[in-house]
N, CA and C atoms as an extended XYZ file, in Angstrom:
519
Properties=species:S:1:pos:R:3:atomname:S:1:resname:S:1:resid:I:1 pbc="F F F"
N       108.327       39.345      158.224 N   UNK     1
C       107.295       40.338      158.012 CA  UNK     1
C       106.185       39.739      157.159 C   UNK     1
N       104.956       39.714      157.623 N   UNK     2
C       103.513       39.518      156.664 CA  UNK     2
C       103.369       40.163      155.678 C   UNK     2
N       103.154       39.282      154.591 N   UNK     3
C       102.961       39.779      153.283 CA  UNK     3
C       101.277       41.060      153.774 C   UNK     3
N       101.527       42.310      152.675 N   UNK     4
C       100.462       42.588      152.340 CA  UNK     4
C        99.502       42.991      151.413 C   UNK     4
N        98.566       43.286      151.572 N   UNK     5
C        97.862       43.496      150.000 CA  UNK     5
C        99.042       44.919      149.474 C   UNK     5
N        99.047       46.099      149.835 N   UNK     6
C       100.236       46.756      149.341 CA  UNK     6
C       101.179       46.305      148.199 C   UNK     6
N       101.928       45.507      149.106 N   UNK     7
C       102.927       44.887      148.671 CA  UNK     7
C       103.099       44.130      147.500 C   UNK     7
N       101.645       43.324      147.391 N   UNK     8
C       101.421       42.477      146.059 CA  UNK     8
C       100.975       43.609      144.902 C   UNK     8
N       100.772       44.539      145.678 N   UNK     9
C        99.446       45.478      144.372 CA  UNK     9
C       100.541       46.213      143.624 C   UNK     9
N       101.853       46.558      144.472 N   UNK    10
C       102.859       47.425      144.185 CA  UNK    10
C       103.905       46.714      143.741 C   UNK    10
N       103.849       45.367      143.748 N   UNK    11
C       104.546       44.845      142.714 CA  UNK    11
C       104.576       44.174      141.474 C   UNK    11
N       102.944       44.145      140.820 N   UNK    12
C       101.948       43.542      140.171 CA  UNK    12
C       102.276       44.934      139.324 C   UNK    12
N       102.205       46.079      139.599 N   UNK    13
C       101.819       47.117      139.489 CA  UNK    13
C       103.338       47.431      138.066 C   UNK    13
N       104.340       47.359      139.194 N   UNK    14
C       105.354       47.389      138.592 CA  UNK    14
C       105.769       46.446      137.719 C   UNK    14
N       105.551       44.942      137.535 N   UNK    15
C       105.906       44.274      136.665 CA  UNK    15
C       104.907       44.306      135.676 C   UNK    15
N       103.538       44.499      135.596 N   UNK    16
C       103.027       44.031      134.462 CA  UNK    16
C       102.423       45.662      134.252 C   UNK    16
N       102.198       46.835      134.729 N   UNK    17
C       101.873       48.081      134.557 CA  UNK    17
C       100.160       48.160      134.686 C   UNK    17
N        99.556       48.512      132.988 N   UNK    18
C        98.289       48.368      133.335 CA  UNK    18
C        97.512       47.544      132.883 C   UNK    18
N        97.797       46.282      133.016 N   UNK    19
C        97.640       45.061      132.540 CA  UNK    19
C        96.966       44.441      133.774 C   UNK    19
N        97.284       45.044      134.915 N   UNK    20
C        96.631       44.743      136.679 CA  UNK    20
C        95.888       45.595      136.701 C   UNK    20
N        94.471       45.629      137.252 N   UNK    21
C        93.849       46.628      137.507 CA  UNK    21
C        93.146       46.538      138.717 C   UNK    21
N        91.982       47.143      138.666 N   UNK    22
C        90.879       47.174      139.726 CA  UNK    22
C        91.041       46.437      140.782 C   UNK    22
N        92.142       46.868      141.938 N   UNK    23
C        92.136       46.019      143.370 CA  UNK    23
C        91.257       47.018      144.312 C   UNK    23
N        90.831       46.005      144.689 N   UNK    24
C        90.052       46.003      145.837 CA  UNK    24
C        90.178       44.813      147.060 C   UNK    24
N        89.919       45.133      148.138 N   UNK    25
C        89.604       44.396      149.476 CA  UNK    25
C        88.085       43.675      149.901 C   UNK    25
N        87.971       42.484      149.448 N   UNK    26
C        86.567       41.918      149.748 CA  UNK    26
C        86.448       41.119      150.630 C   UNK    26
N        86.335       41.845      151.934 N   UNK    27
C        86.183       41.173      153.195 CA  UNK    27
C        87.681       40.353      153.825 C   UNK    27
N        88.216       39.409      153.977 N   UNK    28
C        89.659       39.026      153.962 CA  UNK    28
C        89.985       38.809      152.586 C   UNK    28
N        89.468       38.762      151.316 N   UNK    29
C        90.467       38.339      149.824 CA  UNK    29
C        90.601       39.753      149.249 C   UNK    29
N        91.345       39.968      148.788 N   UNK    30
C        92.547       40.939      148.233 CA  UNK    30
C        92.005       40.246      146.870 C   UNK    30
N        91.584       41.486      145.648 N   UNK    31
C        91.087       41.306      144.576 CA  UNK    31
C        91.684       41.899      143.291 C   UNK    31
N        91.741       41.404      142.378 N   UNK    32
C        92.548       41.987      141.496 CA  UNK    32
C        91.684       41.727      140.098 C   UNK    32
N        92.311       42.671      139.006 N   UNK    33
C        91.460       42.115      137.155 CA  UNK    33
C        92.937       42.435      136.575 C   UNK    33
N        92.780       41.244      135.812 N   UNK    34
C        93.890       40.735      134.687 CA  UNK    34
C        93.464       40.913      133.483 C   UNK    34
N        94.250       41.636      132.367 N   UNK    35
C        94.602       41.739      130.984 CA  UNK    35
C        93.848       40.128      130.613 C   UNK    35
N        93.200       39.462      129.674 N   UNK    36
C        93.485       38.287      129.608 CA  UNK    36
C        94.371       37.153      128.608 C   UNK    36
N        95.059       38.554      128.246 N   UNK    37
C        96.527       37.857      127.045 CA  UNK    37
C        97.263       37.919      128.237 C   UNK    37
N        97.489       38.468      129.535 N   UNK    38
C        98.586       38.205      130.463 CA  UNK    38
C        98.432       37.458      131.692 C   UNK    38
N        97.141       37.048      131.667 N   UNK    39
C        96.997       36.096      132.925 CA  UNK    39
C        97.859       34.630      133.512 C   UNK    39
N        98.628       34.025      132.272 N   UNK    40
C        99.609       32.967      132.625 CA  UNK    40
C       101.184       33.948      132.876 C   UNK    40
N       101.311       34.909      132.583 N   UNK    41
C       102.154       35.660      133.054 CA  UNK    41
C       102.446       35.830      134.615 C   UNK    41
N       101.063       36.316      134.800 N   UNK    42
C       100.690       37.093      136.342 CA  UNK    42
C       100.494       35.964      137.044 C   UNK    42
N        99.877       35.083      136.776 N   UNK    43
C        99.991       34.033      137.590 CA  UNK    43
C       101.763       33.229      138.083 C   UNK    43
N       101.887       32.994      136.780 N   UNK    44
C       103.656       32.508      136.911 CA  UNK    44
C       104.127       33.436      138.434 C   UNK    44
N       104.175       34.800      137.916 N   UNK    45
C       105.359       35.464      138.806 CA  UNK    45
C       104.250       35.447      140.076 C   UNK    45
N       103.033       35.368      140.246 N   UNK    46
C       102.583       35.193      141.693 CA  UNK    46
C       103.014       34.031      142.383 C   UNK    46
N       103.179       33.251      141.212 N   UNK    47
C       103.974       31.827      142.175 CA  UNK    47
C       105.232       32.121      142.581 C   UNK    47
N       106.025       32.160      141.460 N   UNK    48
C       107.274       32.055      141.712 CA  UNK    48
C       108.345       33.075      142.357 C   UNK    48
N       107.574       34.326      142.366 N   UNK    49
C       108.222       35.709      143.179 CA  UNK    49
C       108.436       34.897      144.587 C   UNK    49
N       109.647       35.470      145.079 N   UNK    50
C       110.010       35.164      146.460 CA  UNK    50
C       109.148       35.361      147.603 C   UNK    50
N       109.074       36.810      147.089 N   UNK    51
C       108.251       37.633      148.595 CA  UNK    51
C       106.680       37.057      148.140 C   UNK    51
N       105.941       37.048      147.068 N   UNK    52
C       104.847       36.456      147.197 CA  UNK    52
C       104.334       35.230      147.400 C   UNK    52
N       105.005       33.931      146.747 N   UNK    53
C       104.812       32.696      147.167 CA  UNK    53
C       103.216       32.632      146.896 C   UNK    53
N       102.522       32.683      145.601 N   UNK    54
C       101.177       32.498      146.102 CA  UNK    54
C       100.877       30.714      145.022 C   UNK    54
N       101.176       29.531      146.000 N   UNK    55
C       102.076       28.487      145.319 CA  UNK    55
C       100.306       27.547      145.435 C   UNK    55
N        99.852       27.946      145.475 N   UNK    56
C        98.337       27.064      145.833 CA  UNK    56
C        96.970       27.638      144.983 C   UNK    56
N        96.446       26.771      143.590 N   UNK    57
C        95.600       27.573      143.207 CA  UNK    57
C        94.407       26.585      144.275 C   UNK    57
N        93.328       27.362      144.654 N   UNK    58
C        92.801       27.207      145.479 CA  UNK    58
C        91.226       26.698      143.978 C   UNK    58
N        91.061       27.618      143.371 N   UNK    59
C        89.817       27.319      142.835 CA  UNK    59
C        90.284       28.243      141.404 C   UNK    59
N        89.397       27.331      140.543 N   UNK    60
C        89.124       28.388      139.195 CA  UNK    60
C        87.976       27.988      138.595 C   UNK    60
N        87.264       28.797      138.281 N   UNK    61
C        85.568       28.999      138.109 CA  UNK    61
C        85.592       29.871      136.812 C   UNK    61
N        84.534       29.171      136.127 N   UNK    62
C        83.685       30.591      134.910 CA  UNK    62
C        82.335       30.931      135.844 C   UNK    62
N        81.975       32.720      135.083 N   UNK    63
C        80.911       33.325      134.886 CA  UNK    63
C        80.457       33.685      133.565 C   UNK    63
N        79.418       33.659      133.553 N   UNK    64
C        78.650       33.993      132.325 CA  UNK    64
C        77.823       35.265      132.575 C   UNK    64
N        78.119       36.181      131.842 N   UNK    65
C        77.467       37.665      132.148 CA  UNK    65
C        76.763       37.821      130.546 C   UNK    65
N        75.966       37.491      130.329 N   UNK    66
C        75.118       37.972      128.711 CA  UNK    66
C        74.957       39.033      128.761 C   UNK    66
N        75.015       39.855      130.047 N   UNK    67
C        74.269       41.470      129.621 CA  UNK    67
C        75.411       42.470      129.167 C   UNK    67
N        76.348       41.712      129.916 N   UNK    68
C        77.746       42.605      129.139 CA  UNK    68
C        78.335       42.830      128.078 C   UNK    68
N        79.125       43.666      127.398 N   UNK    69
C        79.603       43.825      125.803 CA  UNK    69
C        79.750       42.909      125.962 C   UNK    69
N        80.365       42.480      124.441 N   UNK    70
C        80.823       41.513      123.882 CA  UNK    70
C        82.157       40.937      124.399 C   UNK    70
N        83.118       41.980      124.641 N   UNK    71
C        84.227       41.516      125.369 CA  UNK    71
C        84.633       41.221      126.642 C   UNK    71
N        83.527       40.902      127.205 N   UNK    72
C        82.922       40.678      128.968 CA  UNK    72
C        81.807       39.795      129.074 C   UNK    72
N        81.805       39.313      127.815 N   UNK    73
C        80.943       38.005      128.508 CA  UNK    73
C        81.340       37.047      129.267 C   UNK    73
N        82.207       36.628      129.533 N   UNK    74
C        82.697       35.465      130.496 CA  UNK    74
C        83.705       35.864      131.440 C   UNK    74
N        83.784       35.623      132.188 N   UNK    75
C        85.065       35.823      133.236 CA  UNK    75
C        85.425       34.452      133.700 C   UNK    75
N        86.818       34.531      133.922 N   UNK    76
C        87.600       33.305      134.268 CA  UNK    76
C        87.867       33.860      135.779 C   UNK    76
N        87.622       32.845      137.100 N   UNK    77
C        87.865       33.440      138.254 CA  UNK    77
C        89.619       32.595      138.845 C   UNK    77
N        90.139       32.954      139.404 N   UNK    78
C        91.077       32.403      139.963 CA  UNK    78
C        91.418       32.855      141.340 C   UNK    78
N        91.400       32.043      142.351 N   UNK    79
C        91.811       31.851      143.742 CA  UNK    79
C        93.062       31.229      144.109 C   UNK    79
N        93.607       32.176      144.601 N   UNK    80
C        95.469       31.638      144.846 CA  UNK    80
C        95.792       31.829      146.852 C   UNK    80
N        96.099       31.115      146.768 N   UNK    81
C        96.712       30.402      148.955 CA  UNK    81
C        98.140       30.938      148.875 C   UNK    81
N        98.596       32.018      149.226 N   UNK    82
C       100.356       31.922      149.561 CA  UNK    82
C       100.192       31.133      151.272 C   UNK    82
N       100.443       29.626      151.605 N   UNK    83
C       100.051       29.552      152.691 CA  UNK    83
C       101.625       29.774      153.448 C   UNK    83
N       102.363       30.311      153.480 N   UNK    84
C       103.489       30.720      154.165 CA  UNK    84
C       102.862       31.750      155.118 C   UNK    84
N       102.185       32.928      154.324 N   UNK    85
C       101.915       34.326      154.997 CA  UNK    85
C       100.184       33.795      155.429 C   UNK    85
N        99.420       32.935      154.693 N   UNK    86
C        97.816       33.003      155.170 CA  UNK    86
C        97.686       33.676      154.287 C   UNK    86
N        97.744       33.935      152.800 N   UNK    87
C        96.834       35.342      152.370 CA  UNK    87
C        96.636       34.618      150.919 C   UNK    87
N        95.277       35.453      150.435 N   UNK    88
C        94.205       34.882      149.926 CA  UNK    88
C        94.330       35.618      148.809 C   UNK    88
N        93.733       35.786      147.789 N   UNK    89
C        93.902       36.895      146.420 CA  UNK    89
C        92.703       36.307      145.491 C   UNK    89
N        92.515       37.125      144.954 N   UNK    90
C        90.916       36.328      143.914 CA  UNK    90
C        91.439       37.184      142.906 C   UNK    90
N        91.606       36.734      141.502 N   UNK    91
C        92.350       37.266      140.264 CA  UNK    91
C        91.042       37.193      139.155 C   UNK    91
N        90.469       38.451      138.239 N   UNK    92
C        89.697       38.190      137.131 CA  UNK    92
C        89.814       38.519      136.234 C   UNK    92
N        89.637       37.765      135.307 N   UNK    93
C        90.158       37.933      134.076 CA  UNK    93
C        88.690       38.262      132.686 C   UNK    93
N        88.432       38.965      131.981 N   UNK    94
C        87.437       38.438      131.040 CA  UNK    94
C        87.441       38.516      129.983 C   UNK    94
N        86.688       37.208      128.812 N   UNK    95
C        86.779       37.137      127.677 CA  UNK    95
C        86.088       37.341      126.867 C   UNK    95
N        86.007       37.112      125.583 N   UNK    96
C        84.825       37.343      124.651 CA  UNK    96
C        83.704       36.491      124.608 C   UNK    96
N        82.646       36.739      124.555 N   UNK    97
C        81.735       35.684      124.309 CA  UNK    97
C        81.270       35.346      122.712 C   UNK    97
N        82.000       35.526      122.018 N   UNK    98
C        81.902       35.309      120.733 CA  UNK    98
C        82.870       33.710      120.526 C   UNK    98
N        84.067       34.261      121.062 N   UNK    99
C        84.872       33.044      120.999 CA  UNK    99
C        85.797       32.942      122.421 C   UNK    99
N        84.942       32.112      123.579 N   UNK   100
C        85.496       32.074      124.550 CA  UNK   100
C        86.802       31.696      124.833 C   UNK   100
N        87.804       31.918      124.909 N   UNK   101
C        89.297       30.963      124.889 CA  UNK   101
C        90.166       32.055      126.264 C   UNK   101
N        91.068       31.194      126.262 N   UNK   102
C        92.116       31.525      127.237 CA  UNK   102
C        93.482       30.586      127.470 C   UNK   102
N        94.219       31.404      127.797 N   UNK   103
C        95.607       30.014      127.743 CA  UNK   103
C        95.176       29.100      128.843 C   UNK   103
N        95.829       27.903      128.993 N   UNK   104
C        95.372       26.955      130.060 CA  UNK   104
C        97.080       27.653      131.349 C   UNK   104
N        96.182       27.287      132.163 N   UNK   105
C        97.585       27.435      133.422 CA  UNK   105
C        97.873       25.824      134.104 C   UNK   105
N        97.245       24.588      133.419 N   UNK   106
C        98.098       23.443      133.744 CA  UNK   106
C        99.350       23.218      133.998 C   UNK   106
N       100.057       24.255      133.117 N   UNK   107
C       101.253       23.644      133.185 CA  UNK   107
C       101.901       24.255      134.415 C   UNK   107
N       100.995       25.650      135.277 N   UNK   108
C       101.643       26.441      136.140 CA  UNK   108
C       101.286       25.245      137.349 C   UNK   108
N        99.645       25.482      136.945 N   UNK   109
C        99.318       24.676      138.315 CA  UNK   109
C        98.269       22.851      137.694 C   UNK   109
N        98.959       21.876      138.392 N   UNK   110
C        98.471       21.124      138.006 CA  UNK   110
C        97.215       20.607      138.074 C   UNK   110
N        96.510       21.090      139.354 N   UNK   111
C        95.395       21.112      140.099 CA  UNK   111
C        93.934       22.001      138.823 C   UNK   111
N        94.538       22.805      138.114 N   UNK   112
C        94.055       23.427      137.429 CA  UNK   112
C        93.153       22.314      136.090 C   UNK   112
N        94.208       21.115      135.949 N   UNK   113
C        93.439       20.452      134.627 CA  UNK   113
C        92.511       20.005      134.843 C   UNK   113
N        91.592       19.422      136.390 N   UNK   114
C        90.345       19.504      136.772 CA  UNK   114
C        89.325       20.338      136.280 C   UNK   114
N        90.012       21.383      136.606 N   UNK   115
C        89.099       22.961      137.139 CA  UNK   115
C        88.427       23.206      135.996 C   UNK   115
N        89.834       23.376      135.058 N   UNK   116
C        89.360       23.717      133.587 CA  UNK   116
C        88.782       22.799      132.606 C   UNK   116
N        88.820       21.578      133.009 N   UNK   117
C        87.850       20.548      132.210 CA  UNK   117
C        86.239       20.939      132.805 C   UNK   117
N        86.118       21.271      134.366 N   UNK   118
C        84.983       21.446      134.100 CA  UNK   118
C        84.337       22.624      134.320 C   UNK   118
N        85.143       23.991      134.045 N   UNK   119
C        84.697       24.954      133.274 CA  UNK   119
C        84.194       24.894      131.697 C   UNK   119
N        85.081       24.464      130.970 N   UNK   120
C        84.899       24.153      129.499 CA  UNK   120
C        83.540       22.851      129.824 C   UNK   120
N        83.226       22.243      130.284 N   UNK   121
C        82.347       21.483      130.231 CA  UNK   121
C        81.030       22.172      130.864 C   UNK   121
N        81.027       22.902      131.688 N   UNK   122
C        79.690       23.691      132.024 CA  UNK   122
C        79.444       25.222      130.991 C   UNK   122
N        80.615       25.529      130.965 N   UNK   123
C        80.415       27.302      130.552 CA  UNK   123
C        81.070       26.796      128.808 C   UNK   123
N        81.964       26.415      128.183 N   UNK   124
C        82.225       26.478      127.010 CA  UNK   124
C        83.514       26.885      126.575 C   UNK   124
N        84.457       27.427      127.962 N   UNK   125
C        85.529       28.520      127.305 CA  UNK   125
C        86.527       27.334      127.377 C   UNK   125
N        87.149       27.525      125.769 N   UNK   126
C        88.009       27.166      125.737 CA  UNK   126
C        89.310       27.054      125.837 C   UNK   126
N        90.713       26.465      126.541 N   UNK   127
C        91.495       26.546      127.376 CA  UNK   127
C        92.854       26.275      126.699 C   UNK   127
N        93.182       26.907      125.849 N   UNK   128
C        94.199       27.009      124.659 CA  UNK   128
C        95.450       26.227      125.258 C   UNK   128
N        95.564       25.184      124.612 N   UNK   129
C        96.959       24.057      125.325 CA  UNK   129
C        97.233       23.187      126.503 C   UNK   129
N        95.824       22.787      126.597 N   UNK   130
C        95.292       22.166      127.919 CA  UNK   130
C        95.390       20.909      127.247 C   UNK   130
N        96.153       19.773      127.713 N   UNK   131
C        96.115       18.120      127.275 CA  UNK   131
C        94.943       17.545      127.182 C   UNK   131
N        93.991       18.095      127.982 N   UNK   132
C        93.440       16.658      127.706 CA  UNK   132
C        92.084       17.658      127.868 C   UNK   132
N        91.375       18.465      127.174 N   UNK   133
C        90.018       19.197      126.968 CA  UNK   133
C        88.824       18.858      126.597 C   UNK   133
N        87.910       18.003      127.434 N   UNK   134
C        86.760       17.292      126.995 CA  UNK   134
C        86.126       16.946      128.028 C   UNK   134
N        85.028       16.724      127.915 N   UNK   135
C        83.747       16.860      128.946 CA  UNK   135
C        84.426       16.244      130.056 C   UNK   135
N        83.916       16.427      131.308 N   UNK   136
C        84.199       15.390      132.240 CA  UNK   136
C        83.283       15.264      133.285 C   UNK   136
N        81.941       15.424      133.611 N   UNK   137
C        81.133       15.689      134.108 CA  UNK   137
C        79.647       15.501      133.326 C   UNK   137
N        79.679       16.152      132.063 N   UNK   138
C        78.090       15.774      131.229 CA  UNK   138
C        78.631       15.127      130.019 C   UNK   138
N        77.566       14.841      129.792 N   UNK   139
C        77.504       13.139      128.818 CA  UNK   139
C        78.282       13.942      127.231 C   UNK   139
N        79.329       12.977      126.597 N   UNK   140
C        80.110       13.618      125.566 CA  UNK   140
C        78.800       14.179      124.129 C   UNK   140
N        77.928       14.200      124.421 N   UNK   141
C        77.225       14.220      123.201 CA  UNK   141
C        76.626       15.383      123.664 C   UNK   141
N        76.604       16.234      124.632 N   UNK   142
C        75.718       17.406      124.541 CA  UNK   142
C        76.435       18.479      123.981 C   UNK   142
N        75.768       19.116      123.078 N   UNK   143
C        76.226       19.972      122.603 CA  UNK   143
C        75.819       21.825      122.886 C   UNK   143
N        75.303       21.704      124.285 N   UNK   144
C        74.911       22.800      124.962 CA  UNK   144
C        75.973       22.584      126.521 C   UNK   144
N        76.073       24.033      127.055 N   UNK   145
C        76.491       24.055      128.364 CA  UNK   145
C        75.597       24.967      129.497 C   UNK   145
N        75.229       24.067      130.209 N   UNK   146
C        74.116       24.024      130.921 CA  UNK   146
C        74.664       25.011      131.980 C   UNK   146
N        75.591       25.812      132.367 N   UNK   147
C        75.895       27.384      133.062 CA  UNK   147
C        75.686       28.485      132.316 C   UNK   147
N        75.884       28.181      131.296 N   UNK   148
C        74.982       29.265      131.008 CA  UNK   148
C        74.193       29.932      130.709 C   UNK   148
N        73.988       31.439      130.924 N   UNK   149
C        72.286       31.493      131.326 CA  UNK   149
C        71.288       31.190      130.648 C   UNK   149
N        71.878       31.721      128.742 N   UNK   150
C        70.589       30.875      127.962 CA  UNK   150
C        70.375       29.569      128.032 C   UNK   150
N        71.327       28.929      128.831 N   UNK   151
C        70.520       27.616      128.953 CA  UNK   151
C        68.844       27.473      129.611 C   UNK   151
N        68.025       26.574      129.214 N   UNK   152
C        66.853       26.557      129.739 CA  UNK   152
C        66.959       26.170      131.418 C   UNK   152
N        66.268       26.208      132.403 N   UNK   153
C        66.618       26.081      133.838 CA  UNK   153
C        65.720       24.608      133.578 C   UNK   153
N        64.895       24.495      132.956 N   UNK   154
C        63.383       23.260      132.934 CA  UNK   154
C        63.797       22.336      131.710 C   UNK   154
N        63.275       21.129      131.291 N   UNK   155
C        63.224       20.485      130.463 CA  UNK   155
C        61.918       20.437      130.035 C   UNK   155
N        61.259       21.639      129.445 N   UNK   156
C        60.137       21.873      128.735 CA  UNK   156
C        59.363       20.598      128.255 C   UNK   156
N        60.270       19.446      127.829 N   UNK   157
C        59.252       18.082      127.311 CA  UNK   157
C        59.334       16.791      128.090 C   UNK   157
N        59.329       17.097      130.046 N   UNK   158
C        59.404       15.681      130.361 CA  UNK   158
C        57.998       15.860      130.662 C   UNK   158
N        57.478       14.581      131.252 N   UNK   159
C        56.160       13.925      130.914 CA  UNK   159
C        55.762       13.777      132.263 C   UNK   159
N        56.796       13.576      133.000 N   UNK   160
C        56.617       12.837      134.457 CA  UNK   160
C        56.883       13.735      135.968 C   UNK   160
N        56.253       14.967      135.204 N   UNK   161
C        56.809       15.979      136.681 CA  UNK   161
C        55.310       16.709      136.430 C   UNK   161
N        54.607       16.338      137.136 N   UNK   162
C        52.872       17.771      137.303 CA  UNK   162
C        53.761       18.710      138.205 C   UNK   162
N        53.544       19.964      138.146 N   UNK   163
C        53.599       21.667      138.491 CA  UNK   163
C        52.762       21.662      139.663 C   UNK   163
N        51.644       20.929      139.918 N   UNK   164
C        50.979       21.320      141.105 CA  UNK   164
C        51.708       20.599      142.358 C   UNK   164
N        52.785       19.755      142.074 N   UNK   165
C        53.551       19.542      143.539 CA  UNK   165
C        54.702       20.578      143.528 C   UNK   165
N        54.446       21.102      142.683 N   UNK   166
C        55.948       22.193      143.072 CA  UNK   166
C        55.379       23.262      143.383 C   UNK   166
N        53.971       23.627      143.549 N   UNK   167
C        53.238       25.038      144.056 CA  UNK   167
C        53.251       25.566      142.207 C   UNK   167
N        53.226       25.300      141.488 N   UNK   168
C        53.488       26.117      139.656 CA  UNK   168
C        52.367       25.319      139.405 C   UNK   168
N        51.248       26.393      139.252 N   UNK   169
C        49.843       26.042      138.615 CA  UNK   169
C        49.393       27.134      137.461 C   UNK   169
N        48.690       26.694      136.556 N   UNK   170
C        48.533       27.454      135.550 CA  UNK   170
C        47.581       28.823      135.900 C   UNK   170
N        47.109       28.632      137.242 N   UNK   171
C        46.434       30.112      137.967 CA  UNK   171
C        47.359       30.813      138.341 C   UNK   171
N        48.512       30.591      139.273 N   UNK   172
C        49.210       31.336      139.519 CA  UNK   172
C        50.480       31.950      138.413 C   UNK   172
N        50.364       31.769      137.702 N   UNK   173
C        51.697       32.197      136.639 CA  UNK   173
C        51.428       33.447      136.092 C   UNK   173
């Protein structure tokens, strides 16, 4: 029998209570929001439950939301493959933007110590018990992360780019 969204929601439901929330159906991925003190929890038993098998993290991504409270500035995204059944799940979690952190899930999924080096290297959040946590993508000396949004999009002081080949003229602005 094919796993279904049901099935995962009603047993998510029952093991962790209301610590799972907001599912929804987005087009084929089956969507879910995680507590984010229980997200290495929920993840564990999505792997390791029999009937779910969801044994493949597929992707894990930050967002940066500034307009949100304080306790929703960032979201941690996670994409999980049960490829036995084909089925897809997108898990969110969100943190503070005061002090971004979260447990690391390396040790669930190994594929993850990528992911999360270069989350923490674009967005900032830090990945509580992750081996090896340090840039891996921008140069070790910046001390800004260029995802997020207050980052500047321009480098206000290079010398060697005129505005009139990009159509940005001081008439039109």
């Amino acid at each position: 029998m094919a796993l279904d969204t049901t099935q995962i929601q009603d047993k998510l439901v029952a093991t962790f209570g209301e610590s799972v929330f907001n599912f929804t159906q987005e087009k084929s991925i089956f969507s879910l929001e995680v507590a984010s003190d229980k997200i290495t929890a929920v993840l564990l038993f999505l792997k390791n439950d029999e009937t779910l098998r969801f044994n493949f993290l597929t992707d894990l991504c930050g967002i940066h939301y500034p307009e949100n409270d304080e306790n929703h500035q960032f979201t941690v995204v996670y994409h999980l493959h049960n490829w036995i059944d084909n089925v897809r799940i997108k898990i969110k979690t969100y943190i503070s933007g005061t002090n971004p952190e979260i447990k690391t899930v390396s040790n669930i999924f190994l594929c993850a110590n990528w992911m999360e080096r270069e989350t923490y290297d674009f967005y900032g959040i830090n990945f509580i018990g992750h081996p090896q946590l340090k840039r891996i993508l921008n140069m070790d000396e910046m001390i800004s992360f260029p995802m997020r949004k207050e980052f500047p999009l321009e480098d206000g002081g290079r010398t060697d780019k005129d505005d009139r080949f990009f159509g940005r003229t001081i008439d039109n602005c």
